[in-house]
Biotite code that builds the C-alpha atoms (Angstrom):
import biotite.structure as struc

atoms = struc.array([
    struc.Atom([5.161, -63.116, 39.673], chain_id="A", res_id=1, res_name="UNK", atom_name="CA", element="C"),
    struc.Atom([2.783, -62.174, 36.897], chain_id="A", res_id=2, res_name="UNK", atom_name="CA", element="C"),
    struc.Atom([2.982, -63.693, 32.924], chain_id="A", res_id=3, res_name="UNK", atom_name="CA", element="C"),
    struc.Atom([4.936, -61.206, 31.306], chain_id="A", res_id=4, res_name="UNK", atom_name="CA", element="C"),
    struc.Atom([2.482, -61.586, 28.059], chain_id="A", res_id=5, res_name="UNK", atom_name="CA", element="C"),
    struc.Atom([-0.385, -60.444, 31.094], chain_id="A", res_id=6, res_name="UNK", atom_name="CA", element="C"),
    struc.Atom([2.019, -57.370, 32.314], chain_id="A", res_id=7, res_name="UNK", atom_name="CA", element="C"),
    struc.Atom([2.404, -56.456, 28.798], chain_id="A", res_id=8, res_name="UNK", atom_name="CA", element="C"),
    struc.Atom([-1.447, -56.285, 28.096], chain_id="A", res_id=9, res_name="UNK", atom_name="CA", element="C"),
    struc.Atom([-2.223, -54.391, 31.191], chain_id="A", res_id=10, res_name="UNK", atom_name="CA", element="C"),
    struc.Atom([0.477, -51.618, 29.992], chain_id="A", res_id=11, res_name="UNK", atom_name="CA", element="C"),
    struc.Atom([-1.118, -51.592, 26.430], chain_id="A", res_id=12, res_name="UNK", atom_name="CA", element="C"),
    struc.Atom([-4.255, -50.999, 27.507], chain_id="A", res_id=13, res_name="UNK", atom_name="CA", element="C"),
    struc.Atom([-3.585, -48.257, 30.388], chain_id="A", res_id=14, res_name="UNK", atom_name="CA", element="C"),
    struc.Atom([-1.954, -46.470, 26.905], chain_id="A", res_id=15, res_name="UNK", atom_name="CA", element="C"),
    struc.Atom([-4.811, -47.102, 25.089], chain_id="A", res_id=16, res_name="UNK", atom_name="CA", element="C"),
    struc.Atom([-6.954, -45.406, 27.921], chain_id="A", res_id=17, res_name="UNK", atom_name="CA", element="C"),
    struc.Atom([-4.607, -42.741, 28.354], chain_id="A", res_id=18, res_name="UNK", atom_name="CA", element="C"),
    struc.Atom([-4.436, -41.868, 25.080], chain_id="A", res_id=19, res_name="UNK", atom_name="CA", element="C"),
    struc.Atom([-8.435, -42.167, 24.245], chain_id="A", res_id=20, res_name="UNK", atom_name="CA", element="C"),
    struc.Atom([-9.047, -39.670, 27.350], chain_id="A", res_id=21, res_name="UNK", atom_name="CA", element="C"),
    struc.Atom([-6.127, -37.026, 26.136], chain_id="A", res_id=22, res_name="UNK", atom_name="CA", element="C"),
    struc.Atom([-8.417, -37.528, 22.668], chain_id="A", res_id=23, res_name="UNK", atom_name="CA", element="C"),
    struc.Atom([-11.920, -36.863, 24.536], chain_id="A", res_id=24, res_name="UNK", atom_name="CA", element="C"),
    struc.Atom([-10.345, -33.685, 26.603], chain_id="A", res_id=25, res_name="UNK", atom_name="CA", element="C"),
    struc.Atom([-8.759, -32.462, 23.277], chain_id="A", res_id=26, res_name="UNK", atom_name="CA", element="C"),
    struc.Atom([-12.240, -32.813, 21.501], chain_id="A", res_id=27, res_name="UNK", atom_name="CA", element="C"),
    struc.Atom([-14.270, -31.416, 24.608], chain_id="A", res_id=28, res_name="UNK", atom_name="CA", element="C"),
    struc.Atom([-12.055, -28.622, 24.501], chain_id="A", res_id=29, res_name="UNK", atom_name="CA", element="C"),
    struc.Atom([-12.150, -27.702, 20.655], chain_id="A", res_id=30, res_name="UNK", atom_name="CA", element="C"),
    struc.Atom([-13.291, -24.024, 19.614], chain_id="A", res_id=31, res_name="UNK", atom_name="CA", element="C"),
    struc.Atom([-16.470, -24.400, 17.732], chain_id="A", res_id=32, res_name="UNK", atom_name="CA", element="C"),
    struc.Atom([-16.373, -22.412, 14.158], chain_id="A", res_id=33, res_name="UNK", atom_name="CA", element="C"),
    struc.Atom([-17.839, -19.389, 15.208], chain_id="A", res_id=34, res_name="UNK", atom_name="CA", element="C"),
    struc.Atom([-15.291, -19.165, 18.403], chain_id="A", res_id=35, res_name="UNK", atom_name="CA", element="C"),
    struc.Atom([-12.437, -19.469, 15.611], chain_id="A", res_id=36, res_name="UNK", atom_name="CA", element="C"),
    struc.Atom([-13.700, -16.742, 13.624], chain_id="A", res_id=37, res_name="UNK", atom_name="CA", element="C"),
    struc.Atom([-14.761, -15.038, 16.720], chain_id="A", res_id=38, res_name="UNK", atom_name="CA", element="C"),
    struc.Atom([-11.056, -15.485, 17.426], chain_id="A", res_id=39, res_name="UNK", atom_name="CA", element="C"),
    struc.Atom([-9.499, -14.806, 14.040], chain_id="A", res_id=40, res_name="UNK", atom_name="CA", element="C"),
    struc.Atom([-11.478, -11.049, 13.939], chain_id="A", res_id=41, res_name="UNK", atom_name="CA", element="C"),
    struc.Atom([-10.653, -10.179, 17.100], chain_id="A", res_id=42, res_name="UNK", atom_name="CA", element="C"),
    struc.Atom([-6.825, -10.294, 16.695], chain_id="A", res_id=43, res_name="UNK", atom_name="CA", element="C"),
    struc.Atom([-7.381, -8.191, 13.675], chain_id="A", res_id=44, res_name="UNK", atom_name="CA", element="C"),
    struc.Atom([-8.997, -5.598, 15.321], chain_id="A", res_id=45, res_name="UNK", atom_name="CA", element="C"),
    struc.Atom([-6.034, -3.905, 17.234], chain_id="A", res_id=46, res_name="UNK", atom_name="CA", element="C"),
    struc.Atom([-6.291, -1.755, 20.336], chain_id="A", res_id=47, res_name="UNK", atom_name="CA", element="C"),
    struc.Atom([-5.790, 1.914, 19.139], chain_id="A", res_id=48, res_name="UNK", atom_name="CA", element="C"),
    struc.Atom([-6.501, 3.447, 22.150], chain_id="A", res_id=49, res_name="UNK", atom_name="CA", element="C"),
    struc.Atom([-2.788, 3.064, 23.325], chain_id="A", res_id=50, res_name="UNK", atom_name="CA", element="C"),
    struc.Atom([-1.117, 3.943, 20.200], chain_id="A", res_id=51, res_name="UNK", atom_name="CA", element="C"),
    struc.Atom([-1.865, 4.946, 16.900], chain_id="A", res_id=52, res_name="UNK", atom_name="CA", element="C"),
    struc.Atom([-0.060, 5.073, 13.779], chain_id="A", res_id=53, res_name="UNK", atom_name="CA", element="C"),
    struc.Atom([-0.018, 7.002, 10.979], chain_id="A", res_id=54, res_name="UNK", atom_name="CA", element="C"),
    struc.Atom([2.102, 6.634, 7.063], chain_id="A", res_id=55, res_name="UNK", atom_name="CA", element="C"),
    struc.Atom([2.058, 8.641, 4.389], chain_id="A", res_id=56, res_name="UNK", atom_name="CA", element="C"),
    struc.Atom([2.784, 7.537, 0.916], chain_id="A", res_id=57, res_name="UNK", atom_name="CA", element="C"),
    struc.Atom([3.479, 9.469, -2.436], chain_id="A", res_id=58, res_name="UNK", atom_name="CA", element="C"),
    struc.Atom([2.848, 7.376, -5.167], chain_id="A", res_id=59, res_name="UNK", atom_name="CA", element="C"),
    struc.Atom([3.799, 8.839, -8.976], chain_id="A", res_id=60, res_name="UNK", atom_name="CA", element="C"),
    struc.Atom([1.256, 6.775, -10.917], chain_id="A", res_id=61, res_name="UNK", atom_name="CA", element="C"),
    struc.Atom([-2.150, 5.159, -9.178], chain_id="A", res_id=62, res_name="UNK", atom_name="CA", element="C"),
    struc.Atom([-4.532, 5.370, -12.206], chain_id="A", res_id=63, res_name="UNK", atom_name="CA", element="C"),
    struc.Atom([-4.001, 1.324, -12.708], chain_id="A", res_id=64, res_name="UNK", atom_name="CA", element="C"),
    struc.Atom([-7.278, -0.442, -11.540], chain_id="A", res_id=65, res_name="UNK", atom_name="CA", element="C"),
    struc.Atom([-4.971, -3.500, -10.121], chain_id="A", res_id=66, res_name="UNK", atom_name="CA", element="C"),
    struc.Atom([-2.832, -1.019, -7.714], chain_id="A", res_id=67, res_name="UNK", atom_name="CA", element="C"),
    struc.Atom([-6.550, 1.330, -6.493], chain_id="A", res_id=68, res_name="UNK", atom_name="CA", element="C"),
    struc.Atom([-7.997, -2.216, -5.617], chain_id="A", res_id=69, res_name="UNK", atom_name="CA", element="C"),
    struc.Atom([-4.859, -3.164, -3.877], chain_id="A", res_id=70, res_name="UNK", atom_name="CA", element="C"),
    struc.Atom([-4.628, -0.652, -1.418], chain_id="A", res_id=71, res_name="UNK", atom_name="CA", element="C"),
    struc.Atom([-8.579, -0.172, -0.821], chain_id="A", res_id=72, res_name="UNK", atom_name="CA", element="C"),
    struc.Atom([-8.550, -4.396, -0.102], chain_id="A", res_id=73, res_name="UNK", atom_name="CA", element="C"),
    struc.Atom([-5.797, -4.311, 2.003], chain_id="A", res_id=74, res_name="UNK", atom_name="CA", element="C"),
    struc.Atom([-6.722, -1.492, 3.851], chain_id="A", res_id=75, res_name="UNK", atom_name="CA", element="C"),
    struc.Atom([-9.989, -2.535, 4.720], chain_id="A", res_id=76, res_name="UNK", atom_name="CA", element="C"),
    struc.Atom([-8.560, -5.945, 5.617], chain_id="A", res_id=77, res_name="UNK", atom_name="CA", element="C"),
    struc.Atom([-6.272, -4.568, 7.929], chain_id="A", res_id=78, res_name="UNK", atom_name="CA", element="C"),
    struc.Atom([-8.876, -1.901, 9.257], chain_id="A", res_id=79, res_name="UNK", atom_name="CA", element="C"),
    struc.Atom([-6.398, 1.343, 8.074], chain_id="A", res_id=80, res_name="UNK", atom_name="CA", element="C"),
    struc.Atom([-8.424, 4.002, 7.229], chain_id="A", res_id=81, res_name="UNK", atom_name="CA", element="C"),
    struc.Atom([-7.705, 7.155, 5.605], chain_id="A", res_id=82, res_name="UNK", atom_name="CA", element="C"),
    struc.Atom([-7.867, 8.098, 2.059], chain_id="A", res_id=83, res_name="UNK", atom_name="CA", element="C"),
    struc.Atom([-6.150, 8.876, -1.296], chain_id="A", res_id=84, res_name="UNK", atom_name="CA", element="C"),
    struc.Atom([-4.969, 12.594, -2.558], chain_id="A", res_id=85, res_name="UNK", atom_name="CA", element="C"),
    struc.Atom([-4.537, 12.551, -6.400], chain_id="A", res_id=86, res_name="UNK", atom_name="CA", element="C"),
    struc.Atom([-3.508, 15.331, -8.939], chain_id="A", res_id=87, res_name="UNK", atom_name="CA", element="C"),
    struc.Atom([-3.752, 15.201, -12.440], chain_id="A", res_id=88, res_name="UNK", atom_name="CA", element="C"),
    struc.Atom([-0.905, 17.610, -13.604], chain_id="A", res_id=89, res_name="UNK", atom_name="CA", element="C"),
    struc.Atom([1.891, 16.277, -12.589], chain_id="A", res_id=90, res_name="UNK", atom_name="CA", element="C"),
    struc.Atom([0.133, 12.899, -12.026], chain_id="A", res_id=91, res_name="UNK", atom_name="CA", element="C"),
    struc.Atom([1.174, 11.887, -8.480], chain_id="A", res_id=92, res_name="UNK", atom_name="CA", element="C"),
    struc.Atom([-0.921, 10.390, -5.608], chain_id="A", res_id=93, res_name="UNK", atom_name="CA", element="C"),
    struc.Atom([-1.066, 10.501, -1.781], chain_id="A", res_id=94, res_name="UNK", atom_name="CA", element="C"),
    struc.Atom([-1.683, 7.657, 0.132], chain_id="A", res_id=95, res_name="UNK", atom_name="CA", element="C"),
    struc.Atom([-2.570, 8.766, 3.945], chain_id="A", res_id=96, res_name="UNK", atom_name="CA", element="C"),
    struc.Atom([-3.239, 5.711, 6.614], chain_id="A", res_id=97, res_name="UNK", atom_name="CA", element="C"),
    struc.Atom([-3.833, 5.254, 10.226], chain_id="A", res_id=98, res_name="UNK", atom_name="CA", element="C"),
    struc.Atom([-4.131, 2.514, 12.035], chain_id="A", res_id=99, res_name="UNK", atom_name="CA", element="C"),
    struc.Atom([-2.834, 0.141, 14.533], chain_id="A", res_id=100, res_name="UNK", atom_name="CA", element="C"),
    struc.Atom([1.145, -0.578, 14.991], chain_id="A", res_id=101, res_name="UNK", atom_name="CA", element="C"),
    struc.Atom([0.869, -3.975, 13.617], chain_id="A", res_id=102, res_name="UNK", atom_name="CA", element="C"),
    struc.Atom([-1.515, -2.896, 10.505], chain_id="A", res_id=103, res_name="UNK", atom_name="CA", element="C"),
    struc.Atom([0.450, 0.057, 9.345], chain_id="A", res_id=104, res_name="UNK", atom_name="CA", element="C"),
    struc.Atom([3.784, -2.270, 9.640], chain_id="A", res_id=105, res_name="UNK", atom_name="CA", element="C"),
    struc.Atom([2.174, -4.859, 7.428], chain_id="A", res_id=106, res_name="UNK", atom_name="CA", element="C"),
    struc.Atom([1.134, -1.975, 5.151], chain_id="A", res_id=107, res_name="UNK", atom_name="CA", element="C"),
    struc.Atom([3.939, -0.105, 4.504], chain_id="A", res_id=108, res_name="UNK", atom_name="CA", element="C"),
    struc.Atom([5.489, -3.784, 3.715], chain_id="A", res_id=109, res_name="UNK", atom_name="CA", element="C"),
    struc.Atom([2.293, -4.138, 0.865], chain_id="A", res_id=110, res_name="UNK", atom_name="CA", element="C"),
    struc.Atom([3.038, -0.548, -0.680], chain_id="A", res_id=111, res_name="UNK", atom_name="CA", element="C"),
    struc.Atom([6.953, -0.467, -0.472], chain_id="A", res_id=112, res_name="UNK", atom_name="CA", element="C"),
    struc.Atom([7.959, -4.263, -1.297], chain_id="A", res_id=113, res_name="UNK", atom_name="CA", element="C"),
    struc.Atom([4.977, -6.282, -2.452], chain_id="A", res_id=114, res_name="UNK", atom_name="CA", element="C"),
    struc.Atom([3.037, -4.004, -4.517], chain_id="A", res_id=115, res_name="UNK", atom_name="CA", element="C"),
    struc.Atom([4.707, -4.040, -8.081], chain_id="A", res_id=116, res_name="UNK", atom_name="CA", element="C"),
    struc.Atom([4.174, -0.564, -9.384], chain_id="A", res_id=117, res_name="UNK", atom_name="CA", element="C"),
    struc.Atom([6.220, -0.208, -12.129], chain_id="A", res_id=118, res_name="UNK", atom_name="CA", element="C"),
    struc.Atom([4.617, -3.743, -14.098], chain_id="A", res_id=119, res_name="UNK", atom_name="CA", element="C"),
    struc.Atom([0.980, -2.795, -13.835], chain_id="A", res_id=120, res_name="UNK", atom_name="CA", element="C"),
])
């Protein structure tokens, strides 16, 4: 029979290596910064070769500097393009789009419940 105070160190310290080597691997295996932006761009950029999508927005007042920046930013962010339509008399814009499935979803979510249009 062993010393139970010798069994106990020889468990502590096959933990200890255990645990130091899951560390290592972790570390070894770490995306450098440039793989994480790498990364981060990549899942931005959607496939639109499968499917493309397309919204249309009419907008009654889009003179405001804060909503114009809004919707350029966010549609460059979300790589939408398309352009703006405006009319003086009666003062009314349209906002055309196209883009991937995901970035027109998170879009129409900016221009129909995020964007505040009537405070501005």
């Amino acid at each position: 029979f062993l010393d139970p105070s010798q069994m106990e160190k020889k468990v502590a310290d096959q933990i200890q290596a255990r645990e130091k080597a899951h560390m290592e691997r972790n570390e070894a295996a770490k995306a450098t910064k440039e793989q994480r932006a790498e990364k981060r761009a990549r899942k931005l950029h959607e496939d639109t070769s499968q499917a493309l999508s397309v919204a249309i927005f009419y907008v009654k007042d889009m003179s405001h500097t804060y909503h114009r920046t809004k919707v350029d930013m966010n549609a460059q962010q979300n790589n939408i393009t398309g352009g703006v339509l405006e009319c003086m008399k009666p003062p009314l814009a349209c906002v055309i789009c196209e883009g991937g499935p995901k970035a027109i979803k998170r879009y129409i979510r900016l221009m129909t419940v995020r964007m505040k249009w009537k405070g501005a």
